[in-house]
C-alpha positions in Angstrom: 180.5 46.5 90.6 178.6 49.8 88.5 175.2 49.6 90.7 174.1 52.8 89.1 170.8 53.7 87.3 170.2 54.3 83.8 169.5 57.7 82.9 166.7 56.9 81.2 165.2 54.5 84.2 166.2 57.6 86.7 163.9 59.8 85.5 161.2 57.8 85.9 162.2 56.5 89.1 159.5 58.1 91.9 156.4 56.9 89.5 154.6 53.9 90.7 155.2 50.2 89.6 154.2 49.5 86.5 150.7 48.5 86.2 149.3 44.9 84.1 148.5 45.8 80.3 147.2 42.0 79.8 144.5 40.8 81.2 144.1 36.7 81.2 140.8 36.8 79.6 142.3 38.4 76.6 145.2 36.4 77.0 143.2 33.6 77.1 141.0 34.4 74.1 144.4 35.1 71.7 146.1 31.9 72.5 142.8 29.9 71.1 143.5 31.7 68.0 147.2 31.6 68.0 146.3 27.7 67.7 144.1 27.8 64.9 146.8 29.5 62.8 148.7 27.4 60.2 151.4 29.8 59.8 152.8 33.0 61.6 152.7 35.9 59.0 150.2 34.7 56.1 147.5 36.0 53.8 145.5 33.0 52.9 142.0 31.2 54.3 142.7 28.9 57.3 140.2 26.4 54.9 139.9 27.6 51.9 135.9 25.9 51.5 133.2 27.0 52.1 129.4 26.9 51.7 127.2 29.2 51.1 126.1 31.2 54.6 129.4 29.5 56.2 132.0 30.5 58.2 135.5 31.4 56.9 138.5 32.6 59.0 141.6 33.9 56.8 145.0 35.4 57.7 144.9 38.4 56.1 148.9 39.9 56.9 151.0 40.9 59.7 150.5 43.7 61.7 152.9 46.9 61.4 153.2 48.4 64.6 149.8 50.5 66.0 148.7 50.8 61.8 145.1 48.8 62.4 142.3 47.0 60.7 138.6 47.3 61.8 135.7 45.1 60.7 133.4 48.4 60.5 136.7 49.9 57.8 136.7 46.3 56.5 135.1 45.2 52.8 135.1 41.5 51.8 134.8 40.7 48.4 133.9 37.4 47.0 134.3 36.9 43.0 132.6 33.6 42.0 133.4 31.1 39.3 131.0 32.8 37.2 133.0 36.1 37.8 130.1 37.7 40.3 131.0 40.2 42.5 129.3 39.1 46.4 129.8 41.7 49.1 130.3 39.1 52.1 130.0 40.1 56.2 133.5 40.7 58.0 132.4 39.6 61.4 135.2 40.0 63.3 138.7 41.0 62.8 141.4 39.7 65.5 144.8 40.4 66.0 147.0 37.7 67.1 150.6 37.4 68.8 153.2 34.6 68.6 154.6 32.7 71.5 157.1 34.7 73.2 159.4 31.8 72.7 158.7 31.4 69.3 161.6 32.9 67.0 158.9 35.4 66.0 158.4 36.2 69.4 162.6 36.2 70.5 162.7 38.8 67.0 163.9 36.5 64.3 166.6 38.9 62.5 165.1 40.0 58.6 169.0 40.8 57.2 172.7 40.9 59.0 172.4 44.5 58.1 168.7 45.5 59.5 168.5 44.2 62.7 165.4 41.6 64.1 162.1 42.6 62.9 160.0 41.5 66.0 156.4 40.2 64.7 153.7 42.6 65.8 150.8 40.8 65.1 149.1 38.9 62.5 145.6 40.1 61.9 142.6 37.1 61.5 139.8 38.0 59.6 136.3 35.7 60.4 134.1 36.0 57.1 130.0 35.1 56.9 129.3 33.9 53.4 126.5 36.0 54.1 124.3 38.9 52.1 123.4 42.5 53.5 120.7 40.9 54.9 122.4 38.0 56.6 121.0 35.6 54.0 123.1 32.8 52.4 124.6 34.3 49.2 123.4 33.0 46.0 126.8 32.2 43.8 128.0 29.9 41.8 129.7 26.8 43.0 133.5 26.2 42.3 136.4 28.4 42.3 136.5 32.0 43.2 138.8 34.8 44.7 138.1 36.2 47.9 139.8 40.0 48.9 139.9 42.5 51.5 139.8 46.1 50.9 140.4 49.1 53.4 139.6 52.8 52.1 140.0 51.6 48.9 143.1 49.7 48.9 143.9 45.9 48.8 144.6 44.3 52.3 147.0 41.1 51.9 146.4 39.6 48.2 143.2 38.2 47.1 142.7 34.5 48.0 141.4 31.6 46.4 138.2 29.6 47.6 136.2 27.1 46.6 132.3 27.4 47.4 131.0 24.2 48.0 127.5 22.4 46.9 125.0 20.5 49.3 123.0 23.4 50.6 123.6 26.3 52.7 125.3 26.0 55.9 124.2 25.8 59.4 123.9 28.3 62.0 127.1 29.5 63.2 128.1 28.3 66.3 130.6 31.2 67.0 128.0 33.4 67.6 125.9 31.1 70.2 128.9 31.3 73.4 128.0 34.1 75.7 130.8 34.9 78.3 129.8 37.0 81.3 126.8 38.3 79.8 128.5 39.4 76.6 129.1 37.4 73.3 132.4 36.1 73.6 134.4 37.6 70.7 133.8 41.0 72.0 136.3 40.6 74.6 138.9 39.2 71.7 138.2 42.3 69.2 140.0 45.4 69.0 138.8 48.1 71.6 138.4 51.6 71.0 142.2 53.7 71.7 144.4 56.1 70.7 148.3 56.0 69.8 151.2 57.8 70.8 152.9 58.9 67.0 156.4 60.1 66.4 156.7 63.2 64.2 160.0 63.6 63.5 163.6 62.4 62.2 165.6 61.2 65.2 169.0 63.1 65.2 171.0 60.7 67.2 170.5 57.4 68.9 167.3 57.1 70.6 167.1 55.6 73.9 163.4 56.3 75.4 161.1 58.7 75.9 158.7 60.3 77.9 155.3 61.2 77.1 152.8 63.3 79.5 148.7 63.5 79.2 146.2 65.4 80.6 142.2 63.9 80.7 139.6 64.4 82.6 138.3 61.1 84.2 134.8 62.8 84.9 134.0 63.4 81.2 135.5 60.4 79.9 134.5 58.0 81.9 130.5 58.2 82.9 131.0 55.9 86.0 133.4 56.2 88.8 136.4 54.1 89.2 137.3 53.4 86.0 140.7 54.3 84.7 143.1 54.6 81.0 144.7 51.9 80.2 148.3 52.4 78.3 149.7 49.5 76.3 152.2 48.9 73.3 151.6 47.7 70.1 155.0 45.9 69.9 156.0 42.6 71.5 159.9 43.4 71.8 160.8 42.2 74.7 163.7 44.7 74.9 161.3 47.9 74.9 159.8 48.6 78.4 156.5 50.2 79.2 155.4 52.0 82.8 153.1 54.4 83.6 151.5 56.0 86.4 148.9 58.5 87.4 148.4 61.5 89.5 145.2 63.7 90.6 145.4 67.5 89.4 143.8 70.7 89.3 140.8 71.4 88.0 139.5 67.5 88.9 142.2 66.4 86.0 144.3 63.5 85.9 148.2 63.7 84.4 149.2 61.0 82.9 153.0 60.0 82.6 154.1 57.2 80.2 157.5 56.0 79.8 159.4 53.9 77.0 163.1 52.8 77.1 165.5 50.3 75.2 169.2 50.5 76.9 170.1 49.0 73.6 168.6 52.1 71.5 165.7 52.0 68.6 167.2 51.4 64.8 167.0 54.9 63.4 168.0 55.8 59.8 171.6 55.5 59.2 172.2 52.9 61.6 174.8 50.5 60.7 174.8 47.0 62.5 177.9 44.8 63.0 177.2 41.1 61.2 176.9 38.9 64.2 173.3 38.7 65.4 174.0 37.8 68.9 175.2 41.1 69.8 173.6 43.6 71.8 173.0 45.8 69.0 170.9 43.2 67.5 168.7 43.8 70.7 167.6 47.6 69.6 164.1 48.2 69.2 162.4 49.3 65.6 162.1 53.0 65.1 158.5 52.1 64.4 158.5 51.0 67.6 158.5 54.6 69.0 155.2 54.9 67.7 153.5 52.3 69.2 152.1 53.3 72.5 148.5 52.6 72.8 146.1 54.2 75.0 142.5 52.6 75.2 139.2 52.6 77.3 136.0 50.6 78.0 134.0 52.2 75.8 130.3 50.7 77.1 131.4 53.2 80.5 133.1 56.0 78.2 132.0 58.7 76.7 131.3 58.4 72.9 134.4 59.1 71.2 134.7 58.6 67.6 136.7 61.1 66.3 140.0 62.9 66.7 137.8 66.1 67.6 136.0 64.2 70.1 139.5 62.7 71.6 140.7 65.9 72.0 137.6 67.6 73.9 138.7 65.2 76.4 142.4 64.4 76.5 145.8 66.6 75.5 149.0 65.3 75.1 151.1 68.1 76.9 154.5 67.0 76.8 156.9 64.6 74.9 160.4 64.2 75.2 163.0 61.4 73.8 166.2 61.1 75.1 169.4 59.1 74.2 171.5 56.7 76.4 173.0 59.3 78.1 169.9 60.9 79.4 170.3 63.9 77.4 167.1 65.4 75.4 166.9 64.6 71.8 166.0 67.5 69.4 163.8 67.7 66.6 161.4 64.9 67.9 157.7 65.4 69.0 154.7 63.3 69.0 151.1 63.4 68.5 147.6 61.5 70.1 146.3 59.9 67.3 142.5 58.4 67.4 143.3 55.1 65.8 139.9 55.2 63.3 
């Protein structure tokens, strides 16, 4: 029997266990909304009516990989039946994961020649019918479209809803929960991080790869004892995450971060054979070499808002990806990415 490591395991084999990247409070939080959903990868209202002040929660797309939606980059439109524009309040944006048992969540295959296509997410918009001022719009009742633009461009397709008579809506009660001293949805929204990105055309079959960071914990972090937290945007099971930390000098922490697939990550020019319960059908997404997130708790953090301002307090020193033989692949690099 072959007891022997994989190279790409070996060279990660004195760093320390890796560490949680769920917590079950976010856990938690997801699932409620995971329930909620009507279907896995949509773009339409969850209840497409609504009255005027009143809550609307939409599926607004699946997630591709660490690319990221943020209610502050967010601009809901709602045209009325009399063809008003109403700029409405984007209150929260959520993304949300499938049951790992879920064919979504096993990597339901796209095509017998592409591979699965593992779901990364489906992001969940929650809209206020709601003015500038938080006031119940004025509109017209009836049909309308409602969209959802980000720097300009259309996010999902524009949706119908119908705005309902009888008077505004009540207060909403999502807002009224506190947990721990903090409204509840903060813990559910997207935090503050960075990603890993690869630059690059892989050259041969990728297998993992290595990534080393430099930060200094006394600048980032304004109280002692808290850490980076490294996660992946991905929910393929086949690609594994660890990471560790060490002190250096200078009062500097390196971090190491590693990624591997035995099974490889489809790269251009891969050919697959036709039956999809081969191991080949168990290779990561090349996008999935991109999807290494790094994030802190910003309300103990420094204020970092930018890329410049990322930078003045972590460097990404070293990358390297390797294929199944252990051996360093060329022409590949990566960049730390504020994810704005």
């Amino acid at each position: 029997m072959n007891l022997s490591i994989h190279p790409i395991h070996q060279m990660f084999i004195q760093s320390t266990s890796a560490r949680r990247y769920y917590s079950i409070l976010r856990t938690s939080l997801l699932l409620l909304f995971i329930g909620l959903m009507a279907s896995c990868i949509s773009t339409f209202p969850l209840s497409n009516e609504v009255r005027p002040g009143g809550t609307l929660m939409a599926a607004i797309g699946a997630s591709e990989g660490a690319d990221l939606l943020k209610k502050e980059n967010l601009v809901a439109t709602f045209k009325d039946s009399a063809s008003v524009d109403h700029v409405v309040k984007v209150a929260r944006v959520l993304r949300v994961y499938p049951d790992s048992t879920s064919r979504f969540g096993r990597g339901a295959p796209a095509t017998p020649h592409y591979g699965p296509m593992y779901y990364n997410g489906q992001w969940l918009a929650i809209v206020y019918f709601v003015d500038a001022n938080n006031d119940p719009i004025v509109t017209a009742l009836g049909d309308g479209k409602l969209r959802f633009e980000q720097g300009g461009n259309l996010v999902g397709v524009e949706m119908d809803v119908n705005i309902l008579g009888g008077g505004n809506a009540p207060r909403n009660l999502l807002e009224t929960q506190p947990l721990m001293g903090a409204h509840w949805l903060d813990y559910a929204e997207i935090g503050e991080h960075a990603a890993i990105r690869l630059t690059g055309i892989p050259n041969g079959r990728v297998a993992g790869a290595t990534f080393t960071l430099n930060y200094d914990p006394a600048g980032f972090f304004n109280v002692a004892g808290f850490e980076i937290e490294v996660s992946k945007a991905t929910i393929d099971p086949n690609m594994q995450l660890a990471w560790s930390e060490k002190d250096i000098a200078g009062g500097q922490k390196e971090l190491t971060i590693l990624i591997s697939n035995p099974h490889g990550f489809d790269v251009p020019g891969d050919s697959f054979p036709s039956g999809l319960s081969t191991l080949e059908r168990r290779k990561s997404l090349e996008r999935d070499l991109s999807s290494v997130l790094i994030s802190w708790t910003t309300h103990v953090s420094a204020s970092i808002k930018t890329q410049a301002e990322l930078d003045g307090y972590m460097t990404l020193v070293g990358s390297n990806f390797y294929d199944a033989d252990g051996e360093v692949l060329g022409d590949l690099t990566a960049i730390l990415e504020y994810m704005d």
